[in-house]
N, C-alpha and C positions, 0 to 999 in steps of 0.2 A: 457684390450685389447690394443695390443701393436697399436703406430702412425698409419695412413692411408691416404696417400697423392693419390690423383685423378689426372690420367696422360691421358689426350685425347690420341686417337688412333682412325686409321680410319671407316668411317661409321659410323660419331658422338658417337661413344662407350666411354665410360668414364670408367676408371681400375681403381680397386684400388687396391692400390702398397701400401704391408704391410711392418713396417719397423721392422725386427724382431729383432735389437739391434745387437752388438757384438762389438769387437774391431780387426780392420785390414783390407785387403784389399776386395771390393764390392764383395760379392757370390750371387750372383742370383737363387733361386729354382721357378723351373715352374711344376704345378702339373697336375694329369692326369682327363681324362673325367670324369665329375662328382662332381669331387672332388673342393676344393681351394685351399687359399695362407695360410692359419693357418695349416693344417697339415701338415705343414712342422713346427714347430715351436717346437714339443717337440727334432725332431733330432737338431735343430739351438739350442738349450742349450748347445750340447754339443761340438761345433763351437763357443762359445763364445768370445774365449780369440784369437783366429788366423783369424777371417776374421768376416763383416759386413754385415751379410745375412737379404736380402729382396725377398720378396715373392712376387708374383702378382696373380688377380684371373681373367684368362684368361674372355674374352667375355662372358656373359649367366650365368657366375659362381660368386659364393659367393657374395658379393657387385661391382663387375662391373655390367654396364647396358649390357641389349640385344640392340644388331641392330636392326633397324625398318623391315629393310629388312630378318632378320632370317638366314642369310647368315650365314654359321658355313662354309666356305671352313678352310681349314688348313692352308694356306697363309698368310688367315686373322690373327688367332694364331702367325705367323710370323710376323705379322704386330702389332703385342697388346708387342711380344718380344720387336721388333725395338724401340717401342716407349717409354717404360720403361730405356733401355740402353742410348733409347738418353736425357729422362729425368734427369736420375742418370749421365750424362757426362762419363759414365761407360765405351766407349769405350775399348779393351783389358781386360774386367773382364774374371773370369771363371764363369761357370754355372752349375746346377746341373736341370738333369729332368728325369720328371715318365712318362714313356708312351707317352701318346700323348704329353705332356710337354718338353717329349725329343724330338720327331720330329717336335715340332715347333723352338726349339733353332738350331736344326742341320738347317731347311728348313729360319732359320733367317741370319745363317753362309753363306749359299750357295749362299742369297741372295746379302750380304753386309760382301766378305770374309774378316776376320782380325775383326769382330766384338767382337770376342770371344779369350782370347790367348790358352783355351783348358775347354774342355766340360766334366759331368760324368750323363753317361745316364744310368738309370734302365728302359731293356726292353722299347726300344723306337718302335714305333706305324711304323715301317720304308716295304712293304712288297714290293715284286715284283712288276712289272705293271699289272694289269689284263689287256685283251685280247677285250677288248669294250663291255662285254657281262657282267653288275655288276654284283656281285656273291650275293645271300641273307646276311642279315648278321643277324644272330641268335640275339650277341652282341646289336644292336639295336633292335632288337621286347622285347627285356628280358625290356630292358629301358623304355618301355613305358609302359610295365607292373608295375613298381616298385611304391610300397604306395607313395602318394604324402604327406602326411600329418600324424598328429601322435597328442594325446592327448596334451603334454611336453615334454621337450626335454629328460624328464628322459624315458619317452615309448618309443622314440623314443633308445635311446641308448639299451636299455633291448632289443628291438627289434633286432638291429644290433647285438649284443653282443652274439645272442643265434645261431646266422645261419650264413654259411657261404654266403659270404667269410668272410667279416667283420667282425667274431667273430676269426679271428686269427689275429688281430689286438691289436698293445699294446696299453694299454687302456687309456694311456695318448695322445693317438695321434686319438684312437676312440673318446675322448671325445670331443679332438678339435677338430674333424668333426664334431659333433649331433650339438655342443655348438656355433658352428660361420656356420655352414651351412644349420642353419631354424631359418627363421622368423616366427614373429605370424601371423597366418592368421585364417579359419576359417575352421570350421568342416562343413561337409553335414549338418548337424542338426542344422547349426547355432550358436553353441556353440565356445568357445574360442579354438583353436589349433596352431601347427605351420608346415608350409610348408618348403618343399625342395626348397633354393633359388633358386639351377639349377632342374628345374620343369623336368618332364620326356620328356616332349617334345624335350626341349633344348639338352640333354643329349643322346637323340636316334640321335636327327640329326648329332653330331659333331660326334657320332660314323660311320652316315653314311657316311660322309664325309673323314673320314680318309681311305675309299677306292680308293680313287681318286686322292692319291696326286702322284707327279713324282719324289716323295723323293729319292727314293729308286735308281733309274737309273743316279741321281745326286751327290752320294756319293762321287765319282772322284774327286768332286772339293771343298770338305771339307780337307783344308790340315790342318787344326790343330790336336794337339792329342786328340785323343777320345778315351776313356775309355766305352764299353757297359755291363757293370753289367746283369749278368742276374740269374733266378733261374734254377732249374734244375724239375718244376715242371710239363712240360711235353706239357704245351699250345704252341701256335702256338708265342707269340711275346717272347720267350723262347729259341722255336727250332730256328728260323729266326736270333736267337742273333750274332752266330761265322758267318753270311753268311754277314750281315751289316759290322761285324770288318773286314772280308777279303776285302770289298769293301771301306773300307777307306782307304788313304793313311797313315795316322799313328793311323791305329786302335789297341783298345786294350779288351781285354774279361779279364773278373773276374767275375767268378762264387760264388753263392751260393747257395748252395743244397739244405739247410733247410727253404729254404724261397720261396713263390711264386711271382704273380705278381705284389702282393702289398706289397713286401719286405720291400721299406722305410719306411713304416709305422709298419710293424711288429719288425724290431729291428731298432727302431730309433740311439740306443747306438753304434750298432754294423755296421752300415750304415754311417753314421758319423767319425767315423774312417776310415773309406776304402774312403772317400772321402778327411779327412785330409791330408791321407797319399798322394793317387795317386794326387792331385793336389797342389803338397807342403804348402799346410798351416802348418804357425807353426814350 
C-alpha cells in the first residue's frame, strides 16, 4: 500500500491523500462516486517518470471519514479538493478527474481561480440547471440497491468481474477497487465478511446531490485549459460532454469511442498517455 497522509477538510472530515509515487511535477487524480484514490494507481504507473501523482478519497469514500452531518453537497468535494492542494503547497498543479471528481476540480477552479494551471476531465458530472422541480434520479435508487458486503475480497471481485459495468474493467485497476475499497465487516449471519467502505447509503446520496450544483452555468469563469474526454457510449455525461467544452473559455474535447464511462479504468495504458500528452508531461 503506497504512503497515506490524513489532510483535514471541512466538517471535521479527515482525507486521506494517497501518495502514488512518481518523479516530476504534483498531478493530482480525483475519482468518481463510489469509487477512490487507488484506482487510479494502475494508470499512475504509467505517469511514473514525468510527474508526482497523488490521489485522494473524496468525503464517505475509501479511508476518509463521513461527516457527522451526511452532508454530500458537491462544494463540499470542492472543499476536500482545496484542502489537498493547500496541503501539498500545490498551488498551479494540473489535475486529472472522473466524473463527479471532474466537477469537483472544475467547482474547486471556479471557486479559488488560478488554483489549477489546466485540468483533464473524463465525463465530468457538469448538467444544465434543472427548473426547481428535482428530476428522480434512477442513478441513486440503483445505489442503494447494490450488495453491501461479500464473503472476501475474491467473491467480491468474481462478482464485479462477471456483470457489467465493472466487468469491462481492466483487471489491474478492478482489483485495486475490490482490494482497497472493503473492509472486514460482518455477514447477516454473523460470520466473517467484508463491506463497501462507501456503504450504499453514502454513494446514493452524492449521487443525489450532484443534481444540484450550479456548475454548469459557472463554466464562463473557468479560464484555464480544459480538456473534456469523453466516450462515445451514448449516456447522458457523454452526450453533455462537446456542450461543457463550448461553455468553457479554453475548452477542449477528445473522444474515445471504444470506452465508456468508466474509461480510466478500462485502459489505464491508453488513458495515461492522452493525459501525458495534452498536459505536457514529459
Amino acid at each position: 500500500m503506497p504512503p497515506i497522509q490524513s489532510v483535514p477538510s471541512t466538517d471535521d472530515v479527515t482525507l486521506a491523500l494517497i501518495d502514488l509515487g512518481g518523479e516530476g511535477p504534483p498531478l493530482l487524480f480525483c475519482h468518481p462516486t463510489g469509487f477512490h484514490g487507488m484506482v487510479w494507481a494502475p494508470l499512475a504507473e504509467h505517469l511514473a517518470g514525468v510527474a508526482h501523482c497523488w490521489a485522494v478519497d473524496f468525503r464517505g469514500h475509501g479511508d476518509s471519514s463521513v461527516p457527522a452531518s451526511m452532508d454530500f453537497a458537491w462544494d463540499r468535494m470542492a472543499d476536500d479538493v482545496l484542502a489537498v492542494v493547500d496541503h501539498l503547497g500545490a498551488i498551479g498543479a494540473r489535475a486529472v478527474g472522473h466524473s463527479m471528481g471532474g466537477t469537483a476540480l472544475l467547482m474547486a477552479e471556479m471557486r479559488r481561480p488560478g488554483t489549477f494551471a489546466g485540468l483533464w476531465l473524463y465525463e465530468p458530472i457538469v448538467m444544465p440547471s434543472w427548473d426547481g422541480v428535482r428530476p428522480s434520479n434512477p442513478i441513486a435508487a440503483a445505489a442503494r440497491r447494490r450488495r453491501p458486503s461479500f464473503p472476501d475480497r475474491d467473491a467480491a471481485y468474481a462478482n464485479f468481474a462477471a456483470k457489467p459495468p465493472l466487468d469491462a474493467l481492466d483487471s489491474a485497476a478492478l482489483r485495486a477497487y475490490v482490494d482497497h475499497g472493503l473492509r472486514p465487516g460482518q455477514a447477516a449471519d454473523g460470520g466473517p465478511a467484508v463491506e463497501l467502505k462507501c456503504p450504499p447509503e453514502v454513494e446514493a446520496l452524492v449521487f443525489e446531490n450532484g443534481i444540484a450544483t450550479d456548475a454548469f452555468d459557472r463554466l464562463g469563469e473557468v479560464r484555464i485549459p480544459v480538456t473534456v474526454a469523453a466516450s462515445e457510449d451514448g449516456g447522458a455525461p457523454a452526450r453533455v460532454a462537446p456542450v461543457i467544452v463550448d461553455a468553457l473559455p479554453q475548452g477542449r474535447l477528445e473522444l474515445f469511442p471504444e470506452l465508456t464511462h468508466f474509461g480510466p479504468m478500462e485502459d489505464p495504458a491508453g488513458i495515461a498517455l492522452a493525459i501525458r500528452a495534452d498536459l505536457g508531461l514529459g
